[in-house]
C-alpha positions in Angstrom: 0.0 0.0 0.0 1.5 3.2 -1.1 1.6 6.5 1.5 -1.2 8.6 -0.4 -3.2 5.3 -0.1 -2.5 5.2 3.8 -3.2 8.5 4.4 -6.8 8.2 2.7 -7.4 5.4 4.9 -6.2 7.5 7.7 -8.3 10.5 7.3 -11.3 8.4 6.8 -10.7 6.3 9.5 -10.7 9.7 11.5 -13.5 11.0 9.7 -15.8 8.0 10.4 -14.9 8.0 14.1 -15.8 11.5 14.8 -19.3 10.7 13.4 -19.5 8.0 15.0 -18.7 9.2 18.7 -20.7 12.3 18.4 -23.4 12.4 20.7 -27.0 12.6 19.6 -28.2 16.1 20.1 -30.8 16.7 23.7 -33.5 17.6 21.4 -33.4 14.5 18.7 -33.3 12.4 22.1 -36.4 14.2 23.5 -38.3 14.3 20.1 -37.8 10.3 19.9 -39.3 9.9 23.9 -41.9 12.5 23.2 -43.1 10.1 19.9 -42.9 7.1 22.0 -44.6 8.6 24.8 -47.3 9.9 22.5 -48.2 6.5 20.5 -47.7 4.6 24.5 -49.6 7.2 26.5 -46.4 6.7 29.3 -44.9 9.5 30.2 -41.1 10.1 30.0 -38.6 9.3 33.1 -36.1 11.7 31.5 -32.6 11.2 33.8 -29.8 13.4 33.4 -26.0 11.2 34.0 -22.7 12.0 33.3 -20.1 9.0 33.0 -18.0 9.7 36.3 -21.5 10.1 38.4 -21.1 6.9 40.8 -25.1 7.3 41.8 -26.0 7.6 38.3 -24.4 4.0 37.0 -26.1 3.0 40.5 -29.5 4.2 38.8 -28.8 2.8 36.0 -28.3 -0.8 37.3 -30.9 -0.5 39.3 -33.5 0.1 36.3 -31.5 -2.6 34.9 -31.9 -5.1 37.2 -34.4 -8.2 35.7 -37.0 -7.5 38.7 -37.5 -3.7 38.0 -37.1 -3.3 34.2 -40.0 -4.7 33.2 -41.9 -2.1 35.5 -40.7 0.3 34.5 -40.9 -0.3 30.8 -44.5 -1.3 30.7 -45.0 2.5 32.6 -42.7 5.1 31.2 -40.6 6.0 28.5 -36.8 5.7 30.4 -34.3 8.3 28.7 -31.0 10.0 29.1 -29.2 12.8 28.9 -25.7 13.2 29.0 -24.4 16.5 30.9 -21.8 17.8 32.7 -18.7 15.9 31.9 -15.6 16.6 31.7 -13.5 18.4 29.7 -11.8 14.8 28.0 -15.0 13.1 27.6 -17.1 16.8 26.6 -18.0 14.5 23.1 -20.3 12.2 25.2 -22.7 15.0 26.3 -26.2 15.5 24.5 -25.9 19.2 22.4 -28.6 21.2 24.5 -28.4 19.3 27.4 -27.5 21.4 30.1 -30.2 24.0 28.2 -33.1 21.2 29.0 -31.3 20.5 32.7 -31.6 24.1 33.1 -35.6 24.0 31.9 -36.4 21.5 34.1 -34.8 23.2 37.2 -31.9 20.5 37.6 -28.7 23.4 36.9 -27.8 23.2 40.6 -29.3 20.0 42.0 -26.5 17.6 41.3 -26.4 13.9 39.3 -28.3 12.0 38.8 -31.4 14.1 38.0 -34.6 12.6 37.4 -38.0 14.6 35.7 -41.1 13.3 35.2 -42.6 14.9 32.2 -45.7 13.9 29.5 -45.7 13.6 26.0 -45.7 17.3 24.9 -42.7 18.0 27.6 -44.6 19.5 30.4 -43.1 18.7 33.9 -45.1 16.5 36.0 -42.7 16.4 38.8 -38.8 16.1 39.6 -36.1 14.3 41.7 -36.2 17.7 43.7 -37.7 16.7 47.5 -39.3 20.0 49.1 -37.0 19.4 52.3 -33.8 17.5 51.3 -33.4 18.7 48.0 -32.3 15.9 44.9 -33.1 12.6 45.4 -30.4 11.4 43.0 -30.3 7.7 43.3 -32.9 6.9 45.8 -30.9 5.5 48.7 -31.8 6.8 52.2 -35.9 6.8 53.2 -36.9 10.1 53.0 -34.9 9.8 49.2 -36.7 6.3 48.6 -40.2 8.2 49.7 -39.8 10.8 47.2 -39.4 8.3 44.9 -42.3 6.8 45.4 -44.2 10.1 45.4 -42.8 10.7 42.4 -44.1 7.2 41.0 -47.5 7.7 42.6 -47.9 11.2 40.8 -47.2 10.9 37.4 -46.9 7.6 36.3 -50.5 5.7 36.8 -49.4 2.3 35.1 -47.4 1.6 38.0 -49.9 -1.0 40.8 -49.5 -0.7 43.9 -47.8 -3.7 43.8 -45.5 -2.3 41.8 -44.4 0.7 43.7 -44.0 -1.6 46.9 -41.5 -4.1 44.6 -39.8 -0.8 43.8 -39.9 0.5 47.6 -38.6 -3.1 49.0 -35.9 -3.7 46.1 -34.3 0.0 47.3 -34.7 -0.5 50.6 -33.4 -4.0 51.1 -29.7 -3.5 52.2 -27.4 -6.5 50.3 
C-alpha cells in the first residue's frame, strides 16, 4: 500500500470516528421519547448522568436489574441525557443538554437528575424533594419516599404492587 493510499485510509478512518462518537443532540433524544410517549400514553422518566457520576451508573443498574425493568418499561418512556462531563470526555454530552437541565430546574441540583414529564414536555414532577433537595439515586428513606411520590404522581401504570417491589428492592440493604 502506497503513502497517499494510507493517508486516505487515515483521514477516513478519522472522519468516520468522529461521526461516530458524536453524541446525539438533547432535542433528537427528546423528540424520539416524546413520539414514544405519545403513541404509548407513558410518560417520560427523562434522567440526566454523566459518565464519572457513581449514583448515576447506580440508577442505572438499578433500572436494569431483571425485577425492576420490566416495570418500568411497561409504565414510562426511560431516557437519558448526558451533561456535565468533563472536559476529555465533553464528546459524550447530549448538544442542549444542560439548556433542558436548566428548563427543568436541575442546573444546581447535582447527578443523577430525574424529571417526570408527559408527552408534549410538560413537567409532571422532579427528583427535587421540598425538604432534602435531589433525590439522585434513591438510597436513604426520605430519598426512597420521594421516589415513590414521584411514581404515585405521574406515572399511573405503576400498581400498587409495583411501587412496593420498587420501595422493597431500594430499601433491602445487600
Amino acid at each position: 500500500m502506497n503513502f497517499t493510499m494510507k493517508r486516505l485510509i487515515l483521514a477516513l478512518v478519522l472522519v468516520l470516528s468522529a461521526f461516530a462518537s458524536a453524541a446525539d443532540s438533547a432535542d433528537s433524544i427528546l423528540k424520539k421519547a416524546y413520539a414514544e410517549s405519545s403513541k404509548s400514553h407513558r410518560p417520560v422518566l427523562l434522567i440526566f448522568h454523566a459518565s464519572w457520576c457513581g449514583w448515576c451508573h447506580k440508577l442505572d443498574d438499578f433500572l436494569a436489574r431483571p425485577d425492576i425493568k420490566p416495570l418500568f418499561d411497561k409504565s414510562l418512556v426511560v431516557t437519558h441525557l448526558d451533561v456535565m462531563e468533563s472536559a476529555t470526555k465533553s464528546d459524550l454530552e447530549n448538544k442542549g443538554g444542560k439548556e433542558v437541565l436548566s428548563q427543568y430546574g436541575g442546573a444546581k441540583s447535582g447527578l443523577p437528575f430525574m424529571v417526570i414529564i408527559d408527552a408534549k414536555g410538560k413537567k409532571l414532577i422532579d427528583s427535587n424533594a421540598p425538604k432534602t433537595g435531589n433525590t439522585g439515586f434513591p438510597a436513604e428513606p426520605a430519598e426512597v419516599a420521594h421516589f415513590i411520590s414521584m411514581l404515585d404522581k405521574a406515572v399511573p401504570k405503576l400498581t400498587k404492587a409495583d411501587k412496593e417491589k420498587i420501595k422493597e428492592v431500594l430499601t433491602t440493604k445487600k
